[in-house]
N, CA, C and O atoms as a GROMACS GRO file, in nm:
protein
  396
    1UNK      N    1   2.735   4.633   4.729
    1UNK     CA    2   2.689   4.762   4.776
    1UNK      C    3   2.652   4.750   4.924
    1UNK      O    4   2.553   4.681   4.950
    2UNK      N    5   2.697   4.790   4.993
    2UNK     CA    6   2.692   4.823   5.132
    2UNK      C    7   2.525   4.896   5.156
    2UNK      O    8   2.451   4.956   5.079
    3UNK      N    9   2.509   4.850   5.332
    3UNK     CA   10   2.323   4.944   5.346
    3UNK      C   11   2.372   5.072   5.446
    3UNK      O   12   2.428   5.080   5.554
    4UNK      N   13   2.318   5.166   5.349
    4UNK     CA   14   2.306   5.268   5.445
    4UNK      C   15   2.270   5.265   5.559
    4UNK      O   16   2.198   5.165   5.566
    5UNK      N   17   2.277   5.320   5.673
    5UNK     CA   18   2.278   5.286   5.825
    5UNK      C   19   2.235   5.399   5.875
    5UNK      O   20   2.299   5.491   5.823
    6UNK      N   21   2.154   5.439   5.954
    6UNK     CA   22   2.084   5.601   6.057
    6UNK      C   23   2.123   5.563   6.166
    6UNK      O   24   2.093   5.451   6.208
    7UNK      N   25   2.206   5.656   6.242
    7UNK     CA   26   2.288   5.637   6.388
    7UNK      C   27   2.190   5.555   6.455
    7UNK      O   28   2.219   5.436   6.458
    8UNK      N   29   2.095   5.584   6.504
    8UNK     CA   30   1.956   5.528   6.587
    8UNK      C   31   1.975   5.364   6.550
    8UNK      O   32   1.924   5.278   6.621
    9UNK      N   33   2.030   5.341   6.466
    9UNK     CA   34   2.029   5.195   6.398
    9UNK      C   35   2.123   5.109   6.529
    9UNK      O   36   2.121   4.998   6.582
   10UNK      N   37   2.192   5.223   6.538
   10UNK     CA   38   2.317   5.170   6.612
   10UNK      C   39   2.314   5.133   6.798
   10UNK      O   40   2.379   5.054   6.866
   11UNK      N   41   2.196   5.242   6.836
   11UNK     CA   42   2.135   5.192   6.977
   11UNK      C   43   2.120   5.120   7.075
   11UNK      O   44   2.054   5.186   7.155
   12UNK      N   45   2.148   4.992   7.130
   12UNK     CA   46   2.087   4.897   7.186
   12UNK      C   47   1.936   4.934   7.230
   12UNK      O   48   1.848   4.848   7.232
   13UNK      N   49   1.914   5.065   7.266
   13UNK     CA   50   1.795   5.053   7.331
   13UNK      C   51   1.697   5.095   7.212
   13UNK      O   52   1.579   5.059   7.211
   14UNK      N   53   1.752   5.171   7.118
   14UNK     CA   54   1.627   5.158   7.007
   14UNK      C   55   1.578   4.970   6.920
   14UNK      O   56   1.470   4.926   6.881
   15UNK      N   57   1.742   4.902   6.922
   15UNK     CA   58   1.721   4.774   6.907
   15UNK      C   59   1.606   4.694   7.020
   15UNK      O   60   1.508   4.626   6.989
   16UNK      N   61   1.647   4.721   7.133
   16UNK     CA   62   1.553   4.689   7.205
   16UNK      C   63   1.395   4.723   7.232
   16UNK      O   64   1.306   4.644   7.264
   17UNK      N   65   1.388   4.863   7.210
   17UNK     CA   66   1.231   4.905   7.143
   17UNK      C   67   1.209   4.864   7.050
   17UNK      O   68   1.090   4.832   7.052
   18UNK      N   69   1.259   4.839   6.946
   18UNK     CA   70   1.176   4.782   6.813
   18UNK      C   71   1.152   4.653   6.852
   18UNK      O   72   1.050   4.600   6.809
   19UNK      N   73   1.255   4.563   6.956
   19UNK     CA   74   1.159   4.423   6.975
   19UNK      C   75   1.044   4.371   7.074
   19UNK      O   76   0.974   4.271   7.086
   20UNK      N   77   1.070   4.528   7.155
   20UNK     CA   78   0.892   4.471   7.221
   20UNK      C   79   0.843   4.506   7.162
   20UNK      O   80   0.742   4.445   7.129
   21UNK      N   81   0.873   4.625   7.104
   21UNK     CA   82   0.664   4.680   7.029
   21UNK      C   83   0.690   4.585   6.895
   21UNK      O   84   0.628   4.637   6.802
   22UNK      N   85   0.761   4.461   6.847
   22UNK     CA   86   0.762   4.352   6.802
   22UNK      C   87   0.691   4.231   6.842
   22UNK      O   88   0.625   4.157   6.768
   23UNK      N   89   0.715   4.218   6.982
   23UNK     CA   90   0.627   4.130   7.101
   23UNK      C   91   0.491   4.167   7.108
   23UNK      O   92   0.411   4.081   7.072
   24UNK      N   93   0.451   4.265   7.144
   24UNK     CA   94   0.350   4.341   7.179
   24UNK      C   95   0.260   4.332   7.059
   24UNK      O   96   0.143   4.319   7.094
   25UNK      N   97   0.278   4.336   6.926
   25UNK     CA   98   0.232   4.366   6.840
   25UNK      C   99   0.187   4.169   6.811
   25UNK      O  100   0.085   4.103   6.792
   26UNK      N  101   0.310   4.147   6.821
   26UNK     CA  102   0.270   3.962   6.844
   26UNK      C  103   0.158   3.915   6.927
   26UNK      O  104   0.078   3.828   6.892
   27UNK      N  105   0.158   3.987   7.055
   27UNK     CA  106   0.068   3.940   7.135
   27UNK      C  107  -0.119   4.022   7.119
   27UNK      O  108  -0.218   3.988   7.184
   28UNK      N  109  -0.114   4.091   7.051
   28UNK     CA  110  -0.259   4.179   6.997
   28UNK      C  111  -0.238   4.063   6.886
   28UNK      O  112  -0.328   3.992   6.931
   29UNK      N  113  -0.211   4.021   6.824
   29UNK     CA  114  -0.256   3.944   6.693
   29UNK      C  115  -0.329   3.831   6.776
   29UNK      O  116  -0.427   3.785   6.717
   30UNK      N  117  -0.305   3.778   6.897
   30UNK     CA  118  -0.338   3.631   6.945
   30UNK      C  119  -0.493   3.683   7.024
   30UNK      O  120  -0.589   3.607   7.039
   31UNK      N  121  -0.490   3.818   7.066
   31UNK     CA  122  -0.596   3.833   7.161
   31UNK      C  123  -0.728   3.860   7.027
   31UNK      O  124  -0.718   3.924   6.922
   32UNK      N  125  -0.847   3.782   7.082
   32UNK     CA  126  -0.974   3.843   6.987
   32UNK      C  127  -0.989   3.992   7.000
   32UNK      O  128  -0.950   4.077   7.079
   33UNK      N  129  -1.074   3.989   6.871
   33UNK     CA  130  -1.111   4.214   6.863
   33UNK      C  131  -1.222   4.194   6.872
   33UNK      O  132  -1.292   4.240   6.782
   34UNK      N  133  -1.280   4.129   6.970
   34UNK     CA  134  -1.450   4.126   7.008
   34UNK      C  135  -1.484   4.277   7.068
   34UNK      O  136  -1.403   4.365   7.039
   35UNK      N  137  -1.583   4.307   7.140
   35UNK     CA  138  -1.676   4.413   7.180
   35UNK      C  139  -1.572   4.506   7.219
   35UNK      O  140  -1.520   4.440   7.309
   36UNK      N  141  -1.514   4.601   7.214
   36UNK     CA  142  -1.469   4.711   7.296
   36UNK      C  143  -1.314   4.663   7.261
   36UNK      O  144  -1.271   4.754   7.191
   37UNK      N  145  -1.220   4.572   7.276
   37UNK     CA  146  -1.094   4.519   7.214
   37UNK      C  147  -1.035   4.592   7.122
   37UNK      O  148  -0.922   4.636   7.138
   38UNK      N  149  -1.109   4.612   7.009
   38UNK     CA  150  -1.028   4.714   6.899
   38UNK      C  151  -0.966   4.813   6.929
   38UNK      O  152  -0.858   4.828   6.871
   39UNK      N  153  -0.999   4.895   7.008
   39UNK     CA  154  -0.947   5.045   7.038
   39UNK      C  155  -0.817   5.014   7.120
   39UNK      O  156  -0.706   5.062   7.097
   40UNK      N  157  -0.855   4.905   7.243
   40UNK     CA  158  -0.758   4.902   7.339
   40UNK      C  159  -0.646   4.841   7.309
   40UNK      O  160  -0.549   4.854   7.384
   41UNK      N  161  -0.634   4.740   7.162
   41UNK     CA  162  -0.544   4.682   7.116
   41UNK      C  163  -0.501   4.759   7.012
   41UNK      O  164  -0.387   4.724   6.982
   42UNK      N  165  -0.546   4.859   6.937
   42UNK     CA  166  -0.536   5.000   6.878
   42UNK      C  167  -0.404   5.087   6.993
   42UNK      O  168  -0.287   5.126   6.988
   43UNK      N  169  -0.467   5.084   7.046
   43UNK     CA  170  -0.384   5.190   7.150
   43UNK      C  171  -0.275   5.124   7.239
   43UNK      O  172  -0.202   5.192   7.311
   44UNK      N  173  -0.267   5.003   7.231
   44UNK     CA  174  -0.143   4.927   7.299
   44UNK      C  175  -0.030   4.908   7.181
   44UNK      O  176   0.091   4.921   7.195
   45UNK      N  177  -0.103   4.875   7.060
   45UNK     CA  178   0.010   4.872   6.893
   45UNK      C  179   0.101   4.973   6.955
   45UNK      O  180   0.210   4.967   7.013
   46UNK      N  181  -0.015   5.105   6.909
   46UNK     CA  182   0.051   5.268   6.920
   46UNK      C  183   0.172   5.303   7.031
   46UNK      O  184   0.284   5.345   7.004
   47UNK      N  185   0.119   5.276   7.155
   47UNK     CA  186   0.191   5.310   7.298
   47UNK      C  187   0.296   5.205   7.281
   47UNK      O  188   0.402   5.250   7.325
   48UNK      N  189   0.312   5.066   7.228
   48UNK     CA  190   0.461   4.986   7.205
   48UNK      C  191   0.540   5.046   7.066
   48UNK      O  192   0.657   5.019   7.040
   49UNK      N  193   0.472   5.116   7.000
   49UNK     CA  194   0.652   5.125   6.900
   49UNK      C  195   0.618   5.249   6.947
   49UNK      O  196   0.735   5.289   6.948
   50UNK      N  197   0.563   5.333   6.982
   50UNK     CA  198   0.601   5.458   7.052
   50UNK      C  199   0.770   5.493   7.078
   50UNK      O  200   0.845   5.556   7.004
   51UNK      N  201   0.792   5.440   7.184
   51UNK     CA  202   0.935   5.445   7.231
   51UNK      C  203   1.029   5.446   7.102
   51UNK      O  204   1.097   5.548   7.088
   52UNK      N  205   1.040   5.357   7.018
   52UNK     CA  206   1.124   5.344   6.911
   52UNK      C  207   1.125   5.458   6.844
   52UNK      O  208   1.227   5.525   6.824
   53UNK      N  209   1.020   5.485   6.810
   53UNK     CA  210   1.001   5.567   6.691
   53UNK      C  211   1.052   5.744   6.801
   53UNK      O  212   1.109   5.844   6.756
   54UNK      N  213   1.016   5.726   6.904
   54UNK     CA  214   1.094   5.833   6.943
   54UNK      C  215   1.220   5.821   6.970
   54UNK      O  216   1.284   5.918   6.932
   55UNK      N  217   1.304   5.711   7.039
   55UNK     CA  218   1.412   5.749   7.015
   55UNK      C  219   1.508   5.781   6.857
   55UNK      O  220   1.601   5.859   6.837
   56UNK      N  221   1.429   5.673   6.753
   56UNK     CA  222   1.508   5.684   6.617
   56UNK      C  223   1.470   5.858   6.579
   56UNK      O  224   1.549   5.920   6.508
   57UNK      N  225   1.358   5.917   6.626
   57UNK     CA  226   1.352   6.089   6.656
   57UNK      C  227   1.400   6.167   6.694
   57UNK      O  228   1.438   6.266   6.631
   58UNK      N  229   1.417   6.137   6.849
   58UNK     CA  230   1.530   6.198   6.930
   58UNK      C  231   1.661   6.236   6.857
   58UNK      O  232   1.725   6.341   6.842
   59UNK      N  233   1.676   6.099   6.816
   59UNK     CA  234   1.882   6.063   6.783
   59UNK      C  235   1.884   6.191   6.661
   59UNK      O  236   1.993   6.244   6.641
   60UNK      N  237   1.763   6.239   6.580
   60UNK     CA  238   1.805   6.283   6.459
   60UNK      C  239   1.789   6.442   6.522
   60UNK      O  240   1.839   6.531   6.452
   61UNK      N  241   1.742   6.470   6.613
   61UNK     CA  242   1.759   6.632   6.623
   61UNK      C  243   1.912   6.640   6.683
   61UNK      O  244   2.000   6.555   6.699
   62UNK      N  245   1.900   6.823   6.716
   62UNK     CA  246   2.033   6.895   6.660
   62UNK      C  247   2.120   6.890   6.811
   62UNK      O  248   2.243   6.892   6.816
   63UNK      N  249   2.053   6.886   6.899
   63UNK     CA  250   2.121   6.853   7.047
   63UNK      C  251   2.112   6.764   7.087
   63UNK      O  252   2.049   6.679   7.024
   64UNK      N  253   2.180   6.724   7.236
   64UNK     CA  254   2.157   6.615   7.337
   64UNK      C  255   2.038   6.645   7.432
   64UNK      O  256   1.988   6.555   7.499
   65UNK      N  257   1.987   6.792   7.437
   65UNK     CA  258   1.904   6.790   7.540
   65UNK      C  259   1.768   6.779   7.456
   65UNK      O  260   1.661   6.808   7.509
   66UNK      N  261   1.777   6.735   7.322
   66UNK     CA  262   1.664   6.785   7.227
   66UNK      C  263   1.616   6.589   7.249
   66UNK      O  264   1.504   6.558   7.286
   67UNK      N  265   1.684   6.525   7.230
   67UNK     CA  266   1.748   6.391   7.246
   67UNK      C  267   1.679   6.334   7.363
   67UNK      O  268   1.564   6.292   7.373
   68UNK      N  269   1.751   6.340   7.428
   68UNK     CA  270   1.696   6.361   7.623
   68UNK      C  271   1.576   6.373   7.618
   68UNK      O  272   1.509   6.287   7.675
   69UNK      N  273   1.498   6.497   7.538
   69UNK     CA  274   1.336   6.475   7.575
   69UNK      C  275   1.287   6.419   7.508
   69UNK      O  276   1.173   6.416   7.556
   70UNK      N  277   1.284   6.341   7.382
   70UNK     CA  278   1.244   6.243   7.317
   70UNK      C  279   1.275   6.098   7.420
   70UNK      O  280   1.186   6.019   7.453
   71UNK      N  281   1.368   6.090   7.444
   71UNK     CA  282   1.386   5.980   7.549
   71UNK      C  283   1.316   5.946   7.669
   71UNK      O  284   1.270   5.836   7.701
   72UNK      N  285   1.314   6.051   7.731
   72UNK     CA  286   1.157   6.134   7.848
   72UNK      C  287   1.012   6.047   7.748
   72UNK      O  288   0.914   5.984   7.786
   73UNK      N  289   1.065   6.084   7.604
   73UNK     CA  290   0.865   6.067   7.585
   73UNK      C  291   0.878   5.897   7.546
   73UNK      O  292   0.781   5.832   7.585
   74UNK      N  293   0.938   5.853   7.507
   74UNK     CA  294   0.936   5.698   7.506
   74UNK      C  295   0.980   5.613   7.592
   74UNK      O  296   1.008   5.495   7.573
   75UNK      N  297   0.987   5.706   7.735
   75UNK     CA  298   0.964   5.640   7.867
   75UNK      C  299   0.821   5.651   7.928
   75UNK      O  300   0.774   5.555   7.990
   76UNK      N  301   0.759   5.754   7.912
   76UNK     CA  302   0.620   5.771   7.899
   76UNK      C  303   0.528   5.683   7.821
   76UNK      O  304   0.438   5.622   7.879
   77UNK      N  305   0.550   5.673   7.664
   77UNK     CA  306   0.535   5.530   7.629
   77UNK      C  307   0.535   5.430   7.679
   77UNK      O  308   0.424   5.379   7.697
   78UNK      N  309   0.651   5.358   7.721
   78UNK     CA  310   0.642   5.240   7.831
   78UNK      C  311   0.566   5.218   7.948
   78UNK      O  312   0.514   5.111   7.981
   79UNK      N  313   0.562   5.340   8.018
   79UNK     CA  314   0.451   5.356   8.115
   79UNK      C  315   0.312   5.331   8.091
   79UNK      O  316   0.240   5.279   8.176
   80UNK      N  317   0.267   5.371   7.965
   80UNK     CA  318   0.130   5.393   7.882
   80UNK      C  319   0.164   5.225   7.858
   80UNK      O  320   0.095   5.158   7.936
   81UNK      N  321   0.240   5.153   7.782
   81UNK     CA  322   0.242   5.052   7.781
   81UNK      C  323   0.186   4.938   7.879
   81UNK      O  324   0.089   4.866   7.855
   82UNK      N  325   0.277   4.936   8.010
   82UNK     CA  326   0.256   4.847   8.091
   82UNK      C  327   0.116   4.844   8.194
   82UNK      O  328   0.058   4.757   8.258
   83UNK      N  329   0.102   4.965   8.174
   83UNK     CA  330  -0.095   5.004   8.228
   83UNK      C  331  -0.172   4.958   8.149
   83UNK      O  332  -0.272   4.900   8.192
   84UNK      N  333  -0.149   4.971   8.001
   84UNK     CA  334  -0.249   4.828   7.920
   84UNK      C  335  -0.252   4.755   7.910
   84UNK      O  336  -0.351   4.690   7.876
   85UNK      N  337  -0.048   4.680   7.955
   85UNK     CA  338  -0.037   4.522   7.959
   85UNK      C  339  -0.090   4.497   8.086
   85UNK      O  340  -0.129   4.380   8.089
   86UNK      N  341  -0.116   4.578   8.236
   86UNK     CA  342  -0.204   4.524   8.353
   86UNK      C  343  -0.329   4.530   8.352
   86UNK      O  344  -0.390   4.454   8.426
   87UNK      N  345  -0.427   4.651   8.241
   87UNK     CA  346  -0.532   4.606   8.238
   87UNK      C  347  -0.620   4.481   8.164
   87UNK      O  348  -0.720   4.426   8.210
   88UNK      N  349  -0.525   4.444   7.989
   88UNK     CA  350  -0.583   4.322   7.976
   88UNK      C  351  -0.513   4.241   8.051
   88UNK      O  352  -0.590   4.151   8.018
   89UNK      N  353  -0.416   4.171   8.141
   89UNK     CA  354  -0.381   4.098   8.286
   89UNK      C  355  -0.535   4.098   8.351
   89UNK      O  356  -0.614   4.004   8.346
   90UNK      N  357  -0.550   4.196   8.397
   90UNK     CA  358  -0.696   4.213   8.507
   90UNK      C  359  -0.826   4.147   8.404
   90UNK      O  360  -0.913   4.081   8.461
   91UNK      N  361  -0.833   4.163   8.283
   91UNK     CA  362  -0.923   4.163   8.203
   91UNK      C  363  -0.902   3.971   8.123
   91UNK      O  364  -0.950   3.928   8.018
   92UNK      N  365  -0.839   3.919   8.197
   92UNK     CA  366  -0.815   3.800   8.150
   92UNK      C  367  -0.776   3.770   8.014
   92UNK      O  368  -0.782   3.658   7.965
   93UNK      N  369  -0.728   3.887   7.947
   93UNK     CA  370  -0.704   3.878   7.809
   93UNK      C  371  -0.536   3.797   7.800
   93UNK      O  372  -0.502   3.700   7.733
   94UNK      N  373  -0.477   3.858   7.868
   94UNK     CA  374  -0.363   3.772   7.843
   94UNK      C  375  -0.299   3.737   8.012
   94UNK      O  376  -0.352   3.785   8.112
   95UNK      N  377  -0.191   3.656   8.018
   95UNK     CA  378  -0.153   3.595   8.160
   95UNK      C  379  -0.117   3.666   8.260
   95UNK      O  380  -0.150   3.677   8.378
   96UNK      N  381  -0.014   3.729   8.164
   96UNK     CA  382   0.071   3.830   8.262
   96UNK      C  383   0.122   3.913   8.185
   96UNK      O  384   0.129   3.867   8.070
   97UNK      N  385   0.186   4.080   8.203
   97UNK     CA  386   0.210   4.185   8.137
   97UNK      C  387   0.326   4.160   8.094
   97UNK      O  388   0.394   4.253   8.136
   98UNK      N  389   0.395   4.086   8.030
   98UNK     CA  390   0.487   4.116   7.995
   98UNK      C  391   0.473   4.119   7.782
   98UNK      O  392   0.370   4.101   7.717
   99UNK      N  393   0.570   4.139   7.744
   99UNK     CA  394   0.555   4.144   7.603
   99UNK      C  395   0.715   4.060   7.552
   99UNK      O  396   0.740   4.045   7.432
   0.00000   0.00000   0.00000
């Protein structure tokens, strides 16, 4: 029996969102949830599969321009992303922003 497949499956760049907010999600497991941590590692989870979960969104509405702005919002995501990967950077939580 063969696996059913959702176009979005087919992506490179949704493949590629599901493996940072894979990384990302790797790298909150290593940082402590001491004083104030929870929320901000709360909200970095959220803001990394963001992107994914909007494009596998995008792909399923009825246009390209419907598409397009889902794509807009999980670039916004990434943005939201890399401002939390520079503030724990600044915050000595981890080395450098990347995921």
């Amino acid at each position: 029996m063969s696996e059913e497949r959702f176009s979005f499956e087919d992506l490179e760049v949704w493949r590629e969102a599901v493996d940072f907010a894979d990384r990302c999600i790797e790298l909150t497991g290593r940082i402590g949830s001491g004083r104030g941590r929870f929320r901000l590692l709360d909200q970095l989870e959220n803001a990394a599969t963001s992107p994914a979960l909007n494009i596998a969104e995008g792909k399923g509405r009825f246009s390209k321009r419907e598409f397009v702005q889902f794509l807009f919002i999980a670039r916004g995501s990434l943005f939201e992303t890399v401002t939390l990967l520079e503030i724990f950077r600044r915050r000595k939580w981890i080395v450098d922003r990347r995921c």
